[in-house]
Structure formats: structure tokens, C-alpha cells
N, C-alpha and C positions, 0 to 999 in steps of 0.2 A: 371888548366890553359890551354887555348885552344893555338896552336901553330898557325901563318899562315897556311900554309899547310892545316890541321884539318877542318880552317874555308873556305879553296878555297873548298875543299871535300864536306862538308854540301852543302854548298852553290849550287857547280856542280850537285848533288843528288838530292834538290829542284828544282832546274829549269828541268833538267828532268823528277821530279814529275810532274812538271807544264805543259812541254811538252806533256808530255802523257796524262793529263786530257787535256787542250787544242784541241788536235787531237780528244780525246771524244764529242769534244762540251761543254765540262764542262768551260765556258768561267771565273766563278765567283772563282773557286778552280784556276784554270791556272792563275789567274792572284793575289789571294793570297801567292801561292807556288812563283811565281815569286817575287812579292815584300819580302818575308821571305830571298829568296834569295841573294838580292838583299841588305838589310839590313846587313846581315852575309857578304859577300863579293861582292863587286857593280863588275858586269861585263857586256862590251859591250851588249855580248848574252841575259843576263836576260834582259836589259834594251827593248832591241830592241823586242824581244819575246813580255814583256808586252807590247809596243807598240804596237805590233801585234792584242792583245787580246784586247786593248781597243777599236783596228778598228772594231774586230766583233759587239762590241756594239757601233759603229757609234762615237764615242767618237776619231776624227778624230785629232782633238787640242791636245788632249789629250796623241796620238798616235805619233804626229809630235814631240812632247816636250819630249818623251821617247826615241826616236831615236837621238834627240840631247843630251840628256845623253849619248846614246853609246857613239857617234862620242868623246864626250870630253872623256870617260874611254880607249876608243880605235880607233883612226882616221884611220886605217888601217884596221878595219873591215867595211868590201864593204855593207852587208845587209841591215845596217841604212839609208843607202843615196838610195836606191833603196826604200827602205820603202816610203821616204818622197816624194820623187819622186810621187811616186804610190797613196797616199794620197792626196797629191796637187791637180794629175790630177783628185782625187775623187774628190774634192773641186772645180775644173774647172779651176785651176790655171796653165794654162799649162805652159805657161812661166818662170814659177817661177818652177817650176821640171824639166826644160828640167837641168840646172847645176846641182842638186845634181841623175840626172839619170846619167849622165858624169860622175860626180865622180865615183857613183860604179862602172862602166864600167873596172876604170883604179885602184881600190883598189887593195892593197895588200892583202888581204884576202878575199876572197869572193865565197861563193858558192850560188846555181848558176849562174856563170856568166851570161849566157844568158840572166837573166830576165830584166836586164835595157836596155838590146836594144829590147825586146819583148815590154816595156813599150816605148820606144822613136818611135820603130815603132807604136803603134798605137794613142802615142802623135801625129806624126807629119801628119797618116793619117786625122785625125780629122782635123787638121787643114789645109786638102786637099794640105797639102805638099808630093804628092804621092813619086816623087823620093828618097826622103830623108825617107819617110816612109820604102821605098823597099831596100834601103840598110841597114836601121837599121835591119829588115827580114833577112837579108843574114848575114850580124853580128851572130844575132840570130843563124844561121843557123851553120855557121863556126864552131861553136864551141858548137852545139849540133844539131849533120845532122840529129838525129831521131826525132825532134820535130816536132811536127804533125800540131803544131799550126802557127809556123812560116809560114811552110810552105803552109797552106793553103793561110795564109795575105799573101805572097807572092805569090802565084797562082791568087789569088784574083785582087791583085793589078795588076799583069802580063796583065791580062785579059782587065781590064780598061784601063791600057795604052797604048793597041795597038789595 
């Protein structure tokens, strides 16, 4: 008889498996390891993970609808709503990601913060909303001053509006 515990362990150990094929490129194992896991013990990370991996094969829906598993296992894990966010805007939906990039912003859990204002800023240049693009840059920035990439959109944008 398997204890809790036992089964959070398997569970953490596949999605790790998963992770590290994943990062191979091995998109079809990463996201079997992820569902094995997931089965054994449902957590935010697995869910969102294979989210992840169904983005690499364009399976965008499919992505968005793994990330709303996290948020109901764990509403305090920031990743999912960045995720959807980031997906949306694949979909051209900008509007409709600028809330769940908000949210991760303010999650209780979340690494790396910065990416939902990496992602707001280049929402809102897109939609030639430059100032609000350039403070979302500086967000970005605050709280990851070596990002190379913020800082260029903000160089960038700098440039344009003066």
C-alpha cells in the first residue's frame, strides 16, 4: 500500500523525468512522463508543464485548458496565468491575456516574475500602446536589472518616443 507521501515522490520524480526530456526536445516522452504524473498525484507544475509541451506542438487549446487545471490544483501558482496570457497573445487574443498576465504579476508563487510584464510589455507595444509598453519594460527590469531583453524593448521604445 502506497502512502501519500510515496505517491507526491513518484509523482515529483516523473515530472522531472519529464522536464529533462522536455528540455531535450523530446516533446512526446515530456509530456507522457507529465501525464503519468499527473495521474499518481495531480499538481499545479505537472499540469502547467504539460501545457507547456502541448504549446511546442502548436496544440494552443489544448495548452490554455492545462493551465486551467493548475490554477484550480493551485491558484497561487503565478506560471499558469502567465502561460495563458503568453498563449492568448499567440492566438492574437490580446485583450483577453492582458487579465490573466495581471494575475501572475501579483501570484503568490511565482518564478520568474518578470515574464508577465516582459509579456504586457510587448502586448501593449503591439498595440502601439508605447507608454504602458515601457513601463511594463521597467517592471521587467526592477526586478531582473540584468535582462538584456527588457532592456533593449526599452532602449527601443526610448528611442521612438523621443
Amino acid at each position: 500500500m502506497t502512502t501519500l507521501e510515496d505517491r507526491k515522490r513518484r509523482a515529483l520524480l516523473l515530472w522531472e523525468e519529464g522536464q529533462r526530456h522536455h528540455l531535450r526536445g523530446n516533446i512526446p516522452t515530456a509530456i507522457r512522463l507529465y501525464s503519468r504524473s499527473i495521474e499518481i498525484f495531480p499538481t499545479a507544475e505537472a499540469h502547467t508543464f504539460r501545457g507547456w509541451a502541448y504549446s511546442f506542438q502548436g496544440r494552443l487549446e489544448e495548452a490554455i485548458a492545462e493551465c486551467k487545471a493548475a490554477i484550480h490544483v493551485d491558484p497561487e501558482f503565478g506560471n499558469p496565468y502567465n502561460d495563458i496570457g503568453s498563449y492568448l497573445m499567440k492566438l492574437g487574443n490580446l485583450e483577453e491575456a492582458i487579465p490573466w498576465l495581471e494575475r501572475a504579476k501579483t501570484a503568490a508563487r511565482y518564478e520568474p516574475r518578470h515574464f508577465p510584464f516582459l509579456n504586457l510589455g510587448r502586448l501593449y507595444a503591439a498595440k502601439g500602446q508605447l507608454l504602458r509598453a515601457a513601463e511594463e519594460f521597467r517592471g521587467a527590469l526592477q526586478l531582473d536589472p540584468e535582462n538584456s531583453l527588457a532592456q533593449r524593448a526599452l532602449d527601443q521604445l526610448t528611442t521612438t518616443l523621443n
